[in-house]
N, CA, C and O atoms as a GROMACS GRO file, in nm:
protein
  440
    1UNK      N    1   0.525  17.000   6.961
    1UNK     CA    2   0.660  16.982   6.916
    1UNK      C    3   0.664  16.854   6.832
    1UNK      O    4   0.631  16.742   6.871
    2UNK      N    5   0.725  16.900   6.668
    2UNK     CA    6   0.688  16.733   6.620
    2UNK      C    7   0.854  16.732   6.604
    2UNK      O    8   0.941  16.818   6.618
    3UNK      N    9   0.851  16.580   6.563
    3UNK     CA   10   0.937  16.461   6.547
    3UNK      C   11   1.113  16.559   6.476
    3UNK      O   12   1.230  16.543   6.511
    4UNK      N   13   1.049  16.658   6.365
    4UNK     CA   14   1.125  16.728   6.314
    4UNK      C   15   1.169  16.842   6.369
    4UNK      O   16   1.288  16.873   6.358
    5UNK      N   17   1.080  16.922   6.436
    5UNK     CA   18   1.151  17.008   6.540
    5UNK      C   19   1.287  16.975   6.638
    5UNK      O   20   1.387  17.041   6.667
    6UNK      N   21   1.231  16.813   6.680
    6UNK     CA   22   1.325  16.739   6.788
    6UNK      C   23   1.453  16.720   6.674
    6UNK      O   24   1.560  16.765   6.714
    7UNK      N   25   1.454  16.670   6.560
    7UNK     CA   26   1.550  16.611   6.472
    7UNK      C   27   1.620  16.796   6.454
    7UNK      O   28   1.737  16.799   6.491
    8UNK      N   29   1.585  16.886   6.423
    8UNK     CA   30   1.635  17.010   6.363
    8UNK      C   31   1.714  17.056   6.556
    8UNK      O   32   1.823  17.112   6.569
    9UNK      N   33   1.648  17.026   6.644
    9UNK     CA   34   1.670  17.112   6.744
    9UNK      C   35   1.806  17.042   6.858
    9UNK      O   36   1.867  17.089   6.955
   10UNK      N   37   1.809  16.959   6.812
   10UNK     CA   38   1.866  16.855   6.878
   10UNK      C   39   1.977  16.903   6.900
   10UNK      O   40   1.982  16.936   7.019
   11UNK      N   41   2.126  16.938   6.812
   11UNK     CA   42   2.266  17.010   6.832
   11UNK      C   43   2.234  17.100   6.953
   11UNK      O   44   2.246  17.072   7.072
   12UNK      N   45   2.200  17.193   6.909
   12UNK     CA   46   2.160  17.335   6.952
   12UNK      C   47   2.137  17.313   7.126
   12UNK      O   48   2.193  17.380   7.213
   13UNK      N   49   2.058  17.223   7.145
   13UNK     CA   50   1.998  17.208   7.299
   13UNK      C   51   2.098  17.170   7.329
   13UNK      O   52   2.155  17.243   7.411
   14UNK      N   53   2.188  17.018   7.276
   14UNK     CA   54   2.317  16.978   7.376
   14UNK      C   55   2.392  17.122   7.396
   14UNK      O   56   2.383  17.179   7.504
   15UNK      N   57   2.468  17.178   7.287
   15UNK     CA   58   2.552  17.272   7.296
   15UNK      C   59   2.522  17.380   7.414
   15UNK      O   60   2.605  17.463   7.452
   16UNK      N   61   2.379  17.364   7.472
   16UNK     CA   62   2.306  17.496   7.495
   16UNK      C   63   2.368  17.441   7.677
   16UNK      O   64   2.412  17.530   7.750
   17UNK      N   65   2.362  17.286   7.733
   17UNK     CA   66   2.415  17.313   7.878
   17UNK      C   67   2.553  17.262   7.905
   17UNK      O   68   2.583  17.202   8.008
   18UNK      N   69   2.684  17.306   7.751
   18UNK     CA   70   2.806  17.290   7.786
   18UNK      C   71   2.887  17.394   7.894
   18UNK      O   72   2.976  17.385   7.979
   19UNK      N   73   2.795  17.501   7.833
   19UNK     CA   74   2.917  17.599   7.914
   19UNK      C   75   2.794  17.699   7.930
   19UNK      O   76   2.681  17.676   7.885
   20UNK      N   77   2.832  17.813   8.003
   20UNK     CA   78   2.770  17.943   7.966
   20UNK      C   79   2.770  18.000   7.775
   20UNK      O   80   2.699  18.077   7.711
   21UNK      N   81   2.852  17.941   7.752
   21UNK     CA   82   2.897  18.012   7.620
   21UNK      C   83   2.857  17.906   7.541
   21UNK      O   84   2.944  17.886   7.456
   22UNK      N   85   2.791  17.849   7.534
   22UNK     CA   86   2.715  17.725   7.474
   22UNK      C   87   2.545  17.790   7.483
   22UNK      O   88   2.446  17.757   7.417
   23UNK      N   89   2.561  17.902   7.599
   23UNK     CA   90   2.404  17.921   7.621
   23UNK      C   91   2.383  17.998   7.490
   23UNK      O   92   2.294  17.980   7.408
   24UNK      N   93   2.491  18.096   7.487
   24UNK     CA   94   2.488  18.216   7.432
   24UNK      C   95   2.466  18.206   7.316
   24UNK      O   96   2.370  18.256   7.259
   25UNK      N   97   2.601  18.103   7.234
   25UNK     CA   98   2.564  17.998   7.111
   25UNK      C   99   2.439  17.982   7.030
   25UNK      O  100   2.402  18.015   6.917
   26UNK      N  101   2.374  17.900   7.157
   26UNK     CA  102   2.251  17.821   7.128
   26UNK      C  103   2.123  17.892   7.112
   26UNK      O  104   2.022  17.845   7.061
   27UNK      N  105   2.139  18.036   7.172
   27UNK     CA  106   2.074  18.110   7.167
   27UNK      C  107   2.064  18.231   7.045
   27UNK      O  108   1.955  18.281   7.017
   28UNK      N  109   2.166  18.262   6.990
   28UNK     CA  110   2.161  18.345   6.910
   28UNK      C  111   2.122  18.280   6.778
   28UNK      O  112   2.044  18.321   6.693
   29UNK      N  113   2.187  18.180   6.781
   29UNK     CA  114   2.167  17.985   6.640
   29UNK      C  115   2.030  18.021   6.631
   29UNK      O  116   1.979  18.063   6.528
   30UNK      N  117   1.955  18.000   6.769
   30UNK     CA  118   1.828  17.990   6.727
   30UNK      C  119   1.715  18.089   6.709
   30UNK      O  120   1.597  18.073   6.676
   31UNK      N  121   1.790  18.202   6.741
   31UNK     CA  122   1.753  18.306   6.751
   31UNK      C  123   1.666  18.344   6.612
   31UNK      O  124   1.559  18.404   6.623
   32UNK      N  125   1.715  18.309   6.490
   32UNK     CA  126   1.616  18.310   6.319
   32UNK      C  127   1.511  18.218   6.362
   32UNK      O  128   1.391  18.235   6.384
   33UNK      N  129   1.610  18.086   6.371
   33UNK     CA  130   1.456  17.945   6.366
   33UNK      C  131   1.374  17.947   6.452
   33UNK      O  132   1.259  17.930   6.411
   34UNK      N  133   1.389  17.965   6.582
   34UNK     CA  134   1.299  17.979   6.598
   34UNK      C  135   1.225  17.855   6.724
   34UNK      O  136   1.132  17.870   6.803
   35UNK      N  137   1.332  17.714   6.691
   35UNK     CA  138   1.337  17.569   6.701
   35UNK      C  139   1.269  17.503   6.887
   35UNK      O  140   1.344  17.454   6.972
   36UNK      N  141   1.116  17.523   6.904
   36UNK     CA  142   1.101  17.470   7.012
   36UNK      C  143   1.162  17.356   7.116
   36UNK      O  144   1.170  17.341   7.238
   37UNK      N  145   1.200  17.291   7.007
   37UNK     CA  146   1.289  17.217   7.142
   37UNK      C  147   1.432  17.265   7.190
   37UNK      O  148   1.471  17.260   7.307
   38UNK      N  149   1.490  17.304   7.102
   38UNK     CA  150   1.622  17.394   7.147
   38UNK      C  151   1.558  17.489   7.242
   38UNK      O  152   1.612  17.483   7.353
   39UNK      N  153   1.456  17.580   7.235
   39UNK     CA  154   1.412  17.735   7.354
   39UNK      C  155   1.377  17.602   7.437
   39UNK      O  156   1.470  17.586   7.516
   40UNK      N  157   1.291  17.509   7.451
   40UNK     CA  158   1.279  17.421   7.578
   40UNK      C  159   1.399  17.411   7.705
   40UNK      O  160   1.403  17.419   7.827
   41UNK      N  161   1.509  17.384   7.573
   41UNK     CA  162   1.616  17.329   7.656
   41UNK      C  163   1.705  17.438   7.690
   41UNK      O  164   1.788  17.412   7.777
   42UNK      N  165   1.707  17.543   7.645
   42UNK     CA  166   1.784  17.678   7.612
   42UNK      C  167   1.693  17.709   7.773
   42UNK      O  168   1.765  17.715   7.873
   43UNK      N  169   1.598  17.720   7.785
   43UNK     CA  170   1.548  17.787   7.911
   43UNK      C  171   1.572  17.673   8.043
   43UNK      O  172   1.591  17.712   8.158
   44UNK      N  173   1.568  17.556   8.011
   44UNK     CA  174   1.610  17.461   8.142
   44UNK      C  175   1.755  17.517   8.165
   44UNK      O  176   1.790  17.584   8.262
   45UNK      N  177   1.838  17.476   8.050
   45UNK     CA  178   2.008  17.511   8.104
   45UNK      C  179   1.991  17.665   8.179
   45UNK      O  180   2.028  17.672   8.296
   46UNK      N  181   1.934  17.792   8.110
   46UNK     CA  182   1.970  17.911   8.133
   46UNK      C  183   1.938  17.912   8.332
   46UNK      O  184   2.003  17.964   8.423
   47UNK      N  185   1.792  17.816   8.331
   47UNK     CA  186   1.769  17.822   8.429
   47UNK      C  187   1.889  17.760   8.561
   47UNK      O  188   1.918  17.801   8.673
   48UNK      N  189   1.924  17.667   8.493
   48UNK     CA  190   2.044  17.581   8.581
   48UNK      C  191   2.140  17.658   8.652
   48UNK      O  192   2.175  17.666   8.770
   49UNK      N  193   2.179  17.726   8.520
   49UNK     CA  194   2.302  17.798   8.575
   49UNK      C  195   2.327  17.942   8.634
   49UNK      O  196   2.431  17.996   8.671
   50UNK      N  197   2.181  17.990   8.629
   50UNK     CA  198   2.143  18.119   8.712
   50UNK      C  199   2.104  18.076   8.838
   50UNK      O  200   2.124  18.152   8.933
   51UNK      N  201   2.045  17.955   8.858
   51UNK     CA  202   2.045  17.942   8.988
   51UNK      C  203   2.165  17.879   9.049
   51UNK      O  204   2.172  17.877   9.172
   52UNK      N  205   2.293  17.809   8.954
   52UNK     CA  206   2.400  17.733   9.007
   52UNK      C  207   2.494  17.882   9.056
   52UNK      O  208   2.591  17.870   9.132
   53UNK      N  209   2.454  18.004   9.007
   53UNK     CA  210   2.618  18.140   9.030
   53UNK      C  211   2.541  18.151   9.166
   53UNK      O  212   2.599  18.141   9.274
   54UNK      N  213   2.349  18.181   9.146
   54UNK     CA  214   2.328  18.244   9.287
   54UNK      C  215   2.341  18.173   9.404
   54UNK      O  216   2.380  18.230   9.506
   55UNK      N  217   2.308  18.026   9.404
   55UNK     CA  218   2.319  17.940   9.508
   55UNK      C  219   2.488  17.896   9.553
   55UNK      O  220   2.545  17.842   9.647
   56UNK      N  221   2.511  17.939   9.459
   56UNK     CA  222   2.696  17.908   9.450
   56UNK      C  223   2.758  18.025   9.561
   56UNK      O  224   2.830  18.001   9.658
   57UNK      N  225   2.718  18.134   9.523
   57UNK     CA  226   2.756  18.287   9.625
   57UNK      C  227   2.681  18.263   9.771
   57UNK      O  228   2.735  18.313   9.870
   58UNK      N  229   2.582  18.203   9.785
   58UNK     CA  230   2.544  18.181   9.916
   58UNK      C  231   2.596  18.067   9.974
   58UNK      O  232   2.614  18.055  10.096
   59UNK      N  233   2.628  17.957   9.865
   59UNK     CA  234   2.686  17.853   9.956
   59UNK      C  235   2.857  17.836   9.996
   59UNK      O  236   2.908  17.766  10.083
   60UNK      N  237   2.930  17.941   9.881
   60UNK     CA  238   3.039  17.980   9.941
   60UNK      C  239   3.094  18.062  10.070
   60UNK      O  240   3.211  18.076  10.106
   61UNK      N  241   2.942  18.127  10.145
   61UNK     CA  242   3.012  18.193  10.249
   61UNK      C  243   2.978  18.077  10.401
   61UNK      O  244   2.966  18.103  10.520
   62UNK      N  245   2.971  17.932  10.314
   62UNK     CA  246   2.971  17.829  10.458
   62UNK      C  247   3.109  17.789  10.413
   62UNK      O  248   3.149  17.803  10.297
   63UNK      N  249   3.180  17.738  10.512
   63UNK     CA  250   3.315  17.724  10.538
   63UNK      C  251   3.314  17.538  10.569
   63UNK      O  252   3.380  17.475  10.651
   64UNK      N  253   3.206  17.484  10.462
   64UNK     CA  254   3.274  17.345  10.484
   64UNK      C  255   3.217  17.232  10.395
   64UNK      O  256   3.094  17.227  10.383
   65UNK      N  257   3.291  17.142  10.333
   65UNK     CA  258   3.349  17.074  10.225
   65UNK      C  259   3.208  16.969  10.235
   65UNK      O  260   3.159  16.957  10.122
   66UNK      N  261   3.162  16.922  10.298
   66UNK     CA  262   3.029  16.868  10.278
   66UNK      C  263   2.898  16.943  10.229
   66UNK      O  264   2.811  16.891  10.160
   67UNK      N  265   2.899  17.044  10.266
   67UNK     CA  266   2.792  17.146  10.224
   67UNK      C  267   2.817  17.193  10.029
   67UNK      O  268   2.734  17.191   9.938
   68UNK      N  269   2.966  17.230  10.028
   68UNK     CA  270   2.984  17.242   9.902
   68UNK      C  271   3.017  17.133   9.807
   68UNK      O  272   3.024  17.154   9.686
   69UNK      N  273   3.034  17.030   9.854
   69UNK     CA  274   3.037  16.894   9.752
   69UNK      C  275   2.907  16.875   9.733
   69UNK      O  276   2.870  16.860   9.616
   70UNK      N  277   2.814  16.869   9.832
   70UNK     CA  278   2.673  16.826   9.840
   70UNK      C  279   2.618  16.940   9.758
   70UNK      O  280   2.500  16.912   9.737
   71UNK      N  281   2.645  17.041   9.708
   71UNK     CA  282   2.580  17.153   9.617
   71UNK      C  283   2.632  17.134   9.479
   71UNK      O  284   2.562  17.146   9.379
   72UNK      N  285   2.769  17.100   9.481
   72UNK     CA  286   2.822  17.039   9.327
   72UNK      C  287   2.749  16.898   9.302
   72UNK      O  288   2.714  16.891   9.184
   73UNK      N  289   2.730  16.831   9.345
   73UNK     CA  290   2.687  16.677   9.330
   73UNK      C  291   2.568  16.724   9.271
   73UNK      O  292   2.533  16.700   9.155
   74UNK      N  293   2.488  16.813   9.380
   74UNK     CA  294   2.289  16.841   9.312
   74UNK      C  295   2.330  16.889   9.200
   74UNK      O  296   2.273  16.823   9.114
   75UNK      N  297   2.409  16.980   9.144
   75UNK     CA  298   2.412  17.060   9.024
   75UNK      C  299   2.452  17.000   8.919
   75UNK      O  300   2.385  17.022   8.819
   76UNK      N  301   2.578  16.901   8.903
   76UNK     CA  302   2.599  16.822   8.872
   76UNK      C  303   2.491  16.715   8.762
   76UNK      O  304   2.476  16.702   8.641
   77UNK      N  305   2.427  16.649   8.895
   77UNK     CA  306   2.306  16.573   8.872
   77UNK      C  307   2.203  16.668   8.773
   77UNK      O  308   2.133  16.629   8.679
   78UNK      N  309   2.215  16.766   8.812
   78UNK     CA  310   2.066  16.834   8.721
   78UNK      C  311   2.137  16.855   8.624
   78UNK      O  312   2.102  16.772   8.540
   79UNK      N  313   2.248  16.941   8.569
   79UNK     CA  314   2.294  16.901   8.455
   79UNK      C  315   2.296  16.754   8.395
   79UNK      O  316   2.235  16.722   8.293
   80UNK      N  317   2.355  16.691   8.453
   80UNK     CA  318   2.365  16.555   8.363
   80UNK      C  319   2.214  16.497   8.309
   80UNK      O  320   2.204  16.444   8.199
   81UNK      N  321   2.114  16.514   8.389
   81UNK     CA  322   1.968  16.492   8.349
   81UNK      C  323   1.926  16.587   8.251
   81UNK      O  324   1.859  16.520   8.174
   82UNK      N  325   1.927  16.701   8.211
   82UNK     CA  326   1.893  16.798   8.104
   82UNK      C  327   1.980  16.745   7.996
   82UNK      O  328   1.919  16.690   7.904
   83UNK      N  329   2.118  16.750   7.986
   83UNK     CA  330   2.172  16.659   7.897
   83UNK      C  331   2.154  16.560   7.844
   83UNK      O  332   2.156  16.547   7.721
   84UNK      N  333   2.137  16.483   7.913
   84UNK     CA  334   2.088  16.311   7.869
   84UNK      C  335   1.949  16.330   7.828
   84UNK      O  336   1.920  16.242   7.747
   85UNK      N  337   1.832  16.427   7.857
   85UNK     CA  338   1.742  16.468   7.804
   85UNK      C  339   1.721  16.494   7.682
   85UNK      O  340   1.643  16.442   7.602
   86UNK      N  341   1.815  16.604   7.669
   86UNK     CA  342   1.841  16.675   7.536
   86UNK      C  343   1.907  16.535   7.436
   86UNK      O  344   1.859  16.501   7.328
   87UNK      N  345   1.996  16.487   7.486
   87UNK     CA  346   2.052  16.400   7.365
   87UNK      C  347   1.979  16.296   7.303
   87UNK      O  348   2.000  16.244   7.193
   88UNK      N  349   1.871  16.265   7.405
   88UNK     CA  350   1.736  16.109   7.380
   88UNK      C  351   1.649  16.204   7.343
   88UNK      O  352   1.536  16.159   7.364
   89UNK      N  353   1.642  16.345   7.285
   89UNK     CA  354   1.553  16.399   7.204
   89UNK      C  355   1.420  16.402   7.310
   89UNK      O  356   1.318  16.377   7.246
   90UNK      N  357   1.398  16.422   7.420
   90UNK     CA  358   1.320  16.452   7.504
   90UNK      C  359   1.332  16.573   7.542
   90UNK      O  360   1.442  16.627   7.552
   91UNK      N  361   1.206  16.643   7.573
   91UNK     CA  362   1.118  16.738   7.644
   91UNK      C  363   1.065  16.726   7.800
   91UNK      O  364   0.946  16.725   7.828
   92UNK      N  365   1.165  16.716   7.889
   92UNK     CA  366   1.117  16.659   8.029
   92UNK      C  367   1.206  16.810   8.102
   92UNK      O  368   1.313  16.868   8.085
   93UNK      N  369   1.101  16.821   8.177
   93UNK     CA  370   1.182  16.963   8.290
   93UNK      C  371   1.305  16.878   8.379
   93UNK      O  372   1.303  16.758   8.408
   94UNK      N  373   1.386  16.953   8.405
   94UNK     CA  374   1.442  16.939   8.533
   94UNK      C  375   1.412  16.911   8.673
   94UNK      O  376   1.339  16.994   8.728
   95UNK      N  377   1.441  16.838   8.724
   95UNK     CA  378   1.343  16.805   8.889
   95UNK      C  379   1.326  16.929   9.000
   95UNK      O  380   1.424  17.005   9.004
   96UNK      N  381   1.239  16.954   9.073
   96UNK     CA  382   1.214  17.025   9.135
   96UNK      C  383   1.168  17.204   9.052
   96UNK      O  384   1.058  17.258   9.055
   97UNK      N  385   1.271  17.246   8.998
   97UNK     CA  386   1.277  17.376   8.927
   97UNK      C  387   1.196  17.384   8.764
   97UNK      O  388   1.084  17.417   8.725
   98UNK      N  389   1.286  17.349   8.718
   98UNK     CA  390   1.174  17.299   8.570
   98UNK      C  391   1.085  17.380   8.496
   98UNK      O  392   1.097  17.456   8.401
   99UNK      N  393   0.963  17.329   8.589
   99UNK     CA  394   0.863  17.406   8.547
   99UNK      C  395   0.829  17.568   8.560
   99UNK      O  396   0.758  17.643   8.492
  100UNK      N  397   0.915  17.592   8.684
  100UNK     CA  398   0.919  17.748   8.710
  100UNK      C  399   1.058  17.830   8.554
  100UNK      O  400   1.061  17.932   8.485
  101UNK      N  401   1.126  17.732   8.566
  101UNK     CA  402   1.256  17.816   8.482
  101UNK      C  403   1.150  17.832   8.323
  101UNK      O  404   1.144  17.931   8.249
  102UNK      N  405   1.093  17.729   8.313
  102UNK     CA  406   0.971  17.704   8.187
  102UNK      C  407   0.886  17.865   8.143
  102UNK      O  408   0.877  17.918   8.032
  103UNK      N  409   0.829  17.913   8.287
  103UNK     CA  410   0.718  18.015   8.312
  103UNK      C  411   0.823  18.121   8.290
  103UNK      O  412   0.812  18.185   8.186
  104UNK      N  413   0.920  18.150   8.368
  104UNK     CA  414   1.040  18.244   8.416
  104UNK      C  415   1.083  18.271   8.277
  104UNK      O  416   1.062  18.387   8.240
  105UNK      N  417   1.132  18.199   8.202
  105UNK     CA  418   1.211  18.264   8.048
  105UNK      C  419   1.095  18.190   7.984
  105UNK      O  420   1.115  18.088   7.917
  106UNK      N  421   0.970  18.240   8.003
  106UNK     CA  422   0.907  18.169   7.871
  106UNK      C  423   0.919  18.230   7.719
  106UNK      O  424   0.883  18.197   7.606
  107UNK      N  425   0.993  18.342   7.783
  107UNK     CA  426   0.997  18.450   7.617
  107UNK      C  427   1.097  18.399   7.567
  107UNK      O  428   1.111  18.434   7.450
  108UNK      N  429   1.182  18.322   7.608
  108UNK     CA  430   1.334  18.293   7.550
  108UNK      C  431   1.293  18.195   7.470
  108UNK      O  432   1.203  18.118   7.503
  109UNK      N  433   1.383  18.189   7.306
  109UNK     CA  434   1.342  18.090   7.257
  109UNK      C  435   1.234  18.040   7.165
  109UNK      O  436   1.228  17.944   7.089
  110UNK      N  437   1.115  18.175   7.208
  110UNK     CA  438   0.999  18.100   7.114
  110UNK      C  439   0.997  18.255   7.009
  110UNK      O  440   0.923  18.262   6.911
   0.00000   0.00000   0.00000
């Protein structure tokens, strides 16, 4: 990934962990170019937030406010780190997951 990929790819990745519809965005944008660091970051977010609906449906059937703050806070946190990633023009996985969401959508993006 050179210097110009990061400079061309850069929008695209922030936009990519605003919303779901930022994924979608970021994905179709890049869908011509092609832009490795945008699919980098396009597959961390996608990864985020497929595991934030499924872990979200299992952690909604506990009935208490520490368990689900403590699941917004982790999610939270991993967003804000892919973000701040993406915006300092870095290529760093997400903690713990990362490297699997990497393998998992490796088709996305490239």
């Amino acid at each position: 990934m050179t210097e110009q990929d990061i400079k061309e790819g850069k929008g695209l990745a922030i936009v990519s962990y605003l919303a779901l519809i930022g994924i979608i965005i970021a994905y179709f944008l890049n869908n011509d170019k092609k832009n490795p660091f945008t699919g980098f970051h396009l597959r961390q977010s996608i990864g985020l937030w497929l595991m934030f609906h499924l872990l979200g449906f299992v952690v909604s059937g506990f009935d208490s406010w520490s368990i689900t703050s403590g699941f917004y806070l982790f999610f939270s946190i991993l967003f804000i780190y892919g973000l701040i990633n993406a915006i300092a023009g870095k290529a760093q996985t997400v903690p713990l997951l990362g490297e699997l969401f990497q393998k998992w959508f490796a088709n996305i993006g490239r």
